[in-house]
C-alpha positions in Angstrom: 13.8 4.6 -22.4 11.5 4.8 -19.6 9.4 8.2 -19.5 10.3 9.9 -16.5 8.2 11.0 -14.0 8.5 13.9 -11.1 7.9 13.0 -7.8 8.3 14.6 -4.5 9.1 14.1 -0.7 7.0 16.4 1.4 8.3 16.2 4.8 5.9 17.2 8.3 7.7 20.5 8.3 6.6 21.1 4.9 10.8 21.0 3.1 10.3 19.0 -0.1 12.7 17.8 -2.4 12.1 17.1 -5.8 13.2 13.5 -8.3 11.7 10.7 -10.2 10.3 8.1 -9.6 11.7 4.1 -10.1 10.0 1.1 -8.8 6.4 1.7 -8.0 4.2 4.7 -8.5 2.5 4.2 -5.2 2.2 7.2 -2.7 3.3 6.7 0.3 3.5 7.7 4.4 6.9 6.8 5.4 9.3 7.1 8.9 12.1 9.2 6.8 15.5 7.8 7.7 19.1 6.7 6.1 21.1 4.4 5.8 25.7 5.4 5.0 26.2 2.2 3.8 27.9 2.0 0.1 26.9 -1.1 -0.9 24.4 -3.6 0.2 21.5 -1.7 -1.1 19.7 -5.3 -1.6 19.8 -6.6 1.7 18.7 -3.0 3.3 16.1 -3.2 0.6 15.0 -7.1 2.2 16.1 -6.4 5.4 12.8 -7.1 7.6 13.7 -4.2 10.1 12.9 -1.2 7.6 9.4 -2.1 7.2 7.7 1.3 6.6 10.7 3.3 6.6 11.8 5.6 3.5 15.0 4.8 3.4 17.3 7.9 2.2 20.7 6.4 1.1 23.7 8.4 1.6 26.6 6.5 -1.0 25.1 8.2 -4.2 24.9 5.4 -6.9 22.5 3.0 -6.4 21.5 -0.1 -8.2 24.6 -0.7 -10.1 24.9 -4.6 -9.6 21.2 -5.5 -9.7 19.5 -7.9 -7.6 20.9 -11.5 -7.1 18.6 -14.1 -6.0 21.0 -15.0 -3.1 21.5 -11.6 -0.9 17.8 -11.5 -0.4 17.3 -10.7 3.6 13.5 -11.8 3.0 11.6 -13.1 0.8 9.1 -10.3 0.3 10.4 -6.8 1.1 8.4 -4.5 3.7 10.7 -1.5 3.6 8.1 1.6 3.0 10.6 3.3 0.3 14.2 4.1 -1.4 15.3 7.4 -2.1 18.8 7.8 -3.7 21.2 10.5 -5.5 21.4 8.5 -8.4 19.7 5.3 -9.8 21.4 2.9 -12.0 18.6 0.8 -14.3 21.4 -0.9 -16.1 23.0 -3.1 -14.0 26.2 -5.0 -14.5 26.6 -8.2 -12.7 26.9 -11.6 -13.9 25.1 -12.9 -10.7 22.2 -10.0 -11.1 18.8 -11.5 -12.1 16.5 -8.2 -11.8 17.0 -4.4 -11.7 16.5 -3.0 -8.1 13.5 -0.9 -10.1 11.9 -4.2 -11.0 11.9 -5.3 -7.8 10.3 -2.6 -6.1 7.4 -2.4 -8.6 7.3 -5.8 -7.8 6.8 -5.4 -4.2 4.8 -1.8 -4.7 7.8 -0.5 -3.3 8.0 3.6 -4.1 11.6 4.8 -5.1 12.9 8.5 -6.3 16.1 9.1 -7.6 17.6 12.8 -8.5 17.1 13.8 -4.7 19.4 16.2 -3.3 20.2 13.5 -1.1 22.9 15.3 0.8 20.5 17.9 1.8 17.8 15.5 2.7 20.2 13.3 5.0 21.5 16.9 7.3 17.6 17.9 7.3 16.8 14.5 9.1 20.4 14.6 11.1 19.3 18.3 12.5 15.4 17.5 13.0 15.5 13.6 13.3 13.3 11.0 12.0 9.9 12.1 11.0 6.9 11.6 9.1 7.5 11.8 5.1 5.0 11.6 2.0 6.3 10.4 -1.6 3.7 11.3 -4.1 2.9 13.3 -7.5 5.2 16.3 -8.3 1.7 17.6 -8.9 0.5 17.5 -5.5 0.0 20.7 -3.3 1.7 21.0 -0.3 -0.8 21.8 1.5 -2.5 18.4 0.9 0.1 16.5 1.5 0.7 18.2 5.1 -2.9 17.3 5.8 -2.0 13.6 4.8 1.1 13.6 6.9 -1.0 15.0 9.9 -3.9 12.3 9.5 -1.6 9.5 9.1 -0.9 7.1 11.7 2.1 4.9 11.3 1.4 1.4 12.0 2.7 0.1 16.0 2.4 -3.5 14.6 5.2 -4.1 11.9 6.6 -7.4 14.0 3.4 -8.7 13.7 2.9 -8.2 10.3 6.5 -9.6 9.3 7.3 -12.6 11.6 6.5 -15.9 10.7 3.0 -17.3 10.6 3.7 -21.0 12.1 6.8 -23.0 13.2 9.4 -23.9 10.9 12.5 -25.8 10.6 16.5 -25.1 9.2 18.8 -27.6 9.7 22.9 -27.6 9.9 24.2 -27.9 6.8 25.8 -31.4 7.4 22.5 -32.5 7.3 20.6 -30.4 4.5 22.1 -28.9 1.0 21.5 -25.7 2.5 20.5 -23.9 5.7 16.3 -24.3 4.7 14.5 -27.1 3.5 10.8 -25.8 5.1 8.1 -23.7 4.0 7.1 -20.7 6.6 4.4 -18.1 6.0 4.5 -14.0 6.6 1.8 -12.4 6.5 -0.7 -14.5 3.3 2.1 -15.7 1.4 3.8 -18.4 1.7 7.9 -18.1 2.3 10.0 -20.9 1.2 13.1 -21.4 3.2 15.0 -23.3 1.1 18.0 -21.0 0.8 20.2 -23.7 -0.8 23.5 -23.4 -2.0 23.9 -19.8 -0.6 26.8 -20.6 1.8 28.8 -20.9 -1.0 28.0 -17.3 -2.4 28.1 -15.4 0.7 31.5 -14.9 2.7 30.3 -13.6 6.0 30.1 -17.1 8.0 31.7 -17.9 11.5 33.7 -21.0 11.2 32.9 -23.9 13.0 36.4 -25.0 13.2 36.1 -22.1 16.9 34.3 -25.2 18.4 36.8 -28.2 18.4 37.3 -31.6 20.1 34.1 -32.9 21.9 32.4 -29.8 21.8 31.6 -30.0 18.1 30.3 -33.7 18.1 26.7 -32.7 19.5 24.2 -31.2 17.4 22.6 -27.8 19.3 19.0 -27.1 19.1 17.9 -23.1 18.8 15.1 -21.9 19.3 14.9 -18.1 17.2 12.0 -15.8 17.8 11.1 -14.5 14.6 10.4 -10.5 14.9 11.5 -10.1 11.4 14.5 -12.1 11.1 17.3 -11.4 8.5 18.2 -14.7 6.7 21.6 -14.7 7.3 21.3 -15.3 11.3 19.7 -18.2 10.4 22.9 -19.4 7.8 25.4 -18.4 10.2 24.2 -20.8 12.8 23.6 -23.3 10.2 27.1 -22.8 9.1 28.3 -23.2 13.1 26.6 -27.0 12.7 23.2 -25.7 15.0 19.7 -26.9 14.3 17.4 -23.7 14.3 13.8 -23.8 15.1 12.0 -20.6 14.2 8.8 -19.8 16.1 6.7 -16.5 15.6 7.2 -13.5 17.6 4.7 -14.2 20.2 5.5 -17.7 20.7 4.5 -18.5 24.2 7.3 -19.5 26.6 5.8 -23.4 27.3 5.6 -23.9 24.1 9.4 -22.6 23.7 10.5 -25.0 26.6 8.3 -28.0 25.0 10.9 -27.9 22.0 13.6 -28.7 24.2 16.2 -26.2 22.9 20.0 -26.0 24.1 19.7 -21.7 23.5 17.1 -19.0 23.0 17.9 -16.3 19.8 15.9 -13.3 19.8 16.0 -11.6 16.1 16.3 -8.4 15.1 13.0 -6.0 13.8 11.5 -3.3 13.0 9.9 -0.9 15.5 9.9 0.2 18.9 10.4 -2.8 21.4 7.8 -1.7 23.5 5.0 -2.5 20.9 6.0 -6.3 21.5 4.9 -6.6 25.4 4.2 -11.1 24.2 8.0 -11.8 23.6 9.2 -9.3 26.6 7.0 -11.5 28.5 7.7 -14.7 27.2 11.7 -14.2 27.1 11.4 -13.1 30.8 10.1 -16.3 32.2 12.6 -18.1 30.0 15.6 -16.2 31.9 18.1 -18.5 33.6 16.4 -21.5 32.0 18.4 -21.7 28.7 21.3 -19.6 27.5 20.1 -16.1 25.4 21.8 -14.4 22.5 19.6 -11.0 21.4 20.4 -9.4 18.1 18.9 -5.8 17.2 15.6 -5.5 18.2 16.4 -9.1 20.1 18.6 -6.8 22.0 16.5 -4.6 23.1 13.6 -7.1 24.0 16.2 -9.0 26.4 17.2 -5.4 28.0 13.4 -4.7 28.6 13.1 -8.5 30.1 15.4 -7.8 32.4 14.1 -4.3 33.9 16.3 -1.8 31.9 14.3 0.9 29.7 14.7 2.4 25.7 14.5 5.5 24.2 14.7 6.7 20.7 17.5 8.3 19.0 17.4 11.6 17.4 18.0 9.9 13.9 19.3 6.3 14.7 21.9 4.1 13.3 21.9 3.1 10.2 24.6 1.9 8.4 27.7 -0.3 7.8 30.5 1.5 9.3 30.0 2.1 13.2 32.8 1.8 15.3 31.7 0.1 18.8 34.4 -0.9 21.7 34.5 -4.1 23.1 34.6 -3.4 26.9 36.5 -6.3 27.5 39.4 -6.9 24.9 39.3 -2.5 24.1 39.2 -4.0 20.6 37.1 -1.7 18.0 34.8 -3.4 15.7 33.5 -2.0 12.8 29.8 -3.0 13.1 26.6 -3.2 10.5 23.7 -1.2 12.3 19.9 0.0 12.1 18.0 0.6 14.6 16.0 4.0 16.1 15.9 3.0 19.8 18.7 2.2 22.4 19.4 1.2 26.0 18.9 3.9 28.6 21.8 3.5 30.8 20.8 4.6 33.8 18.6 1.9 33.9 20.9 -0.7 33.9 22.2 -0.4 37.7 18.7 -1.3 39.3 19.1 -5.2 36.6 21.4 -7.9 36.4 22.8 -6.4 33.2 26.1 -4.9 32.4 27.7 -3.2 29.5 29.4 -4.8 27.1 30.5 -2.6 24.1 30.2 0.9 23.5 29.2 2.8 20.2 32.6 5.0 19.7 30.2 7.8 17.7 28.0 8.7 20.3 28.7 6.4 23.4 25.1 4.3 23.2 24.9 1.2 24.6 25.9 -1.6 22.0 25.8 -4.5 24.1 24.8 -5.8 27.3 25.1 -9.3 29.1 24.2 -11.2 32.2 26.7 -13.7 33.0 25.0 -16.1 35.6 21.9 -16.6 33.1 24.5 -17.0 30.1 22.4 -14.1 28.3 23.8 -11.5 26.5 22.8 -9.3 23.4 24.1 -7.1 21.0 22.7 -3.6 19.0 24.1 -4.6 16.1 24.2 -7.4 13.4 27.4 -9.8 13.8 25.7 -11.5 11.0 26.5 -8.7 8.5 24.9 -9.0 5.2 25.5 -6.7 4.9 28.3 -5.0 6.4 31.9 -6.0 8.2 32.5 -9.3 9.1 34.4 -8.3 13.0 31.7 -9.4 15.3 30.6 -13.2 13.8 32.5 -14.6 17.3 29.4 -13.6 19.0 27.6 -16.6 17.4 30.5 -18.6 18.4 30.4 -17.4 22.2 26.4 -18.3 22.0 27.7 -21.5 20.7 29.7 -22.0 23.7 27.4 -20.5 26.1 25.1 -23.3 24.9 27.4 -26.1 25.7 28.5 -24.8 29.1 
């Protein structure tokens, strides 16, 4: 058995909450958030959009069935840390491969386990998201305030975590699987051969929506890569679409030169406002092709368009928010994370209008602008993971695409 080791949170107003560690030993200056999902703790862990985050999760077993090679979000993991209740090093799960723990040290990824988790998660629903320190039991507090109030957080994670150069996915009628390239983030290289994971993952949208002559032409997509989740670029493999994925500040002749029946923007991490190149470049590509923003993609389309963000007190993180379709009044149960949201009185003075609602705390969820054939969502109809009620939005891009 592992020795165990005490480690600390120390947060900016100087609360700290006491554990041990698992994964790396590394200390580290973290965005304190959390996540109510109760399973899924692998794709939050790869999920592009929690780069530099601490992630506090609120279900209070963690690590239980390991880490398969096929629910990987990413290839190499940017979240900033994992804090849980309890930590499981002995998975059971014939598909696992690795404990989360090994993973993490891996990826000098800083986990504790034996926080008072429930505590933790009111402190940042009371205060908000804030500045947070993982390091040695040992340290004083009043060194590790003087840390928190030197350190800077980083304005340039989509940068950091978006593809390096161009790279290709087939449909999979014409590829074993939805990869078959090689694409770089940051100095490693990423290969994108995610073969044979349509068969092990369940949250697909079936391309039997698009029948007759609508399905015989293959459709080109251009994604802009701000930190793109894997599964957005499986689900549109699964719908029969060839997806081109360019880096986040992709310029928007070089877009048009690819020829592309539709424009995804991908969800991130980060405030939209850091990413002024793909506001830019998605606002001179308006009206031009059809648009489908997810997450952060969302927010970058609102912005294109005129409308303005603002952060939320503690964000949305999880796989269980209820959001209204404005349209049908149908209630989907959504997967979410994200810190910023649409101001809506912005939206009267653009093109835009509301689309769905989130049911907890009336945010925007979805916006769209019919005569451009643009529209964009909060959340991730991709899942992975989370419920599988929105994956018609890929569909209605689909169609959107083929006029």
């Amino acid at each position: 058995m592992k020795e165990k080791i005490r480690r600390k949170i120390i947060l900016e107003d100087g609360r700290e909450f006491y554990g041990y560690a698992f994964g790396s030993l590394q200390d580290r200056v973290c965005e304190i958030v959390f996540n109510t999902s109760m399973a899924g703790y692998q794709e939050i862990l790869s999920d592009l959009s929690y780069t530099d985050q601490a992630v506090v999760m609120t279900y209070p077993l963690i690590g239980n069935y390991g880490m398969a090679a096929e629910d990987y979000e990413s290839e190499i993991p940017s979240i900033g840390a994992m804090i849980v209740r309890e930590y499981n090093d002995e998975p059971s799960n014939f598909r696992s491969r690795q404990t989360l723990g090994e993973v993490m040290e891996k990826n000098g990824i800083p986990g504790i386990t034996g926080v008072d988790t429930r505590a933790l998660t009111r402190s940042i629903r009371d205060y908000g998201t804030r500045k947070a320190l993982l390091a040695d039991a040992s340290m004083s507090t009043a060194r590790g305030l003087e840390i928190l109030q030197k350190t800077v957080l980083a304005s340039d994670a989509v940068s950091r975590v978006s593809c390096r150069q161009r790279w290709e996915s087939p449909p999979l009628s014409a590829a074993r699987g939805p990869g078959g390239g090689t694409m770089e983030t940051g100095n490693s290289p990423l290969t994108a051969d995610l073969s044979g994971v349509a068969a092990s993952r369940s949250a697909a949208p079936s391309a039997d929506a698009i029948t007759g002559s609508q399905a015989k032409k293959v459709l080109h997509v251009a994604a802009i890569d701000c930190g793109m989740k894997r599964n957005i670029v499986r689900s549109l493999n699964r719908l029969g679409c060839h997806v081109t994925i360019v880096p986040w500040n992709t310029g928007p002749d070089e877009i048009r030169a690819l020829r592309p029946d539709g424009i995804l923007i991908s969800n991130g991490p980060g405030d939209p406002t850091d990413v002024p190149e793909t506001i830019s470049s998605v606002r001179s590509l308006l009206g031009s092709f059809p648009v489908f923003g997810i997450c952060l993609g969302h927010q970058i389309l609102s912005l294109a368009y005129g409308a303005r963000t603002y952060k939320l007190k503690f964000g949305h993180r999880g796989g269980n928010h209820p959001v209204k379709n404005l349209a049908t009044g149908k209630i989907e149960i959504t997967s979410q994370n994200h810190s910023y949201a649409i101001e809506e009185e912005s939206l009267p003075a653009t093109p835009l209008k509301t689309t769905h609602i989130n049911l907890l705390d009336q945010t925007i969820e979805g916006v769209e602008c019919t005569a451009d054939g643009a529209f964009g969502v909060q959340y991730h109809p991709e899942s992975a993971p989370g419920p599988q009620d929105s994956t018609y939005l890929f569909v209605k891009f689909l169609k959107n695409m083929r006029g």
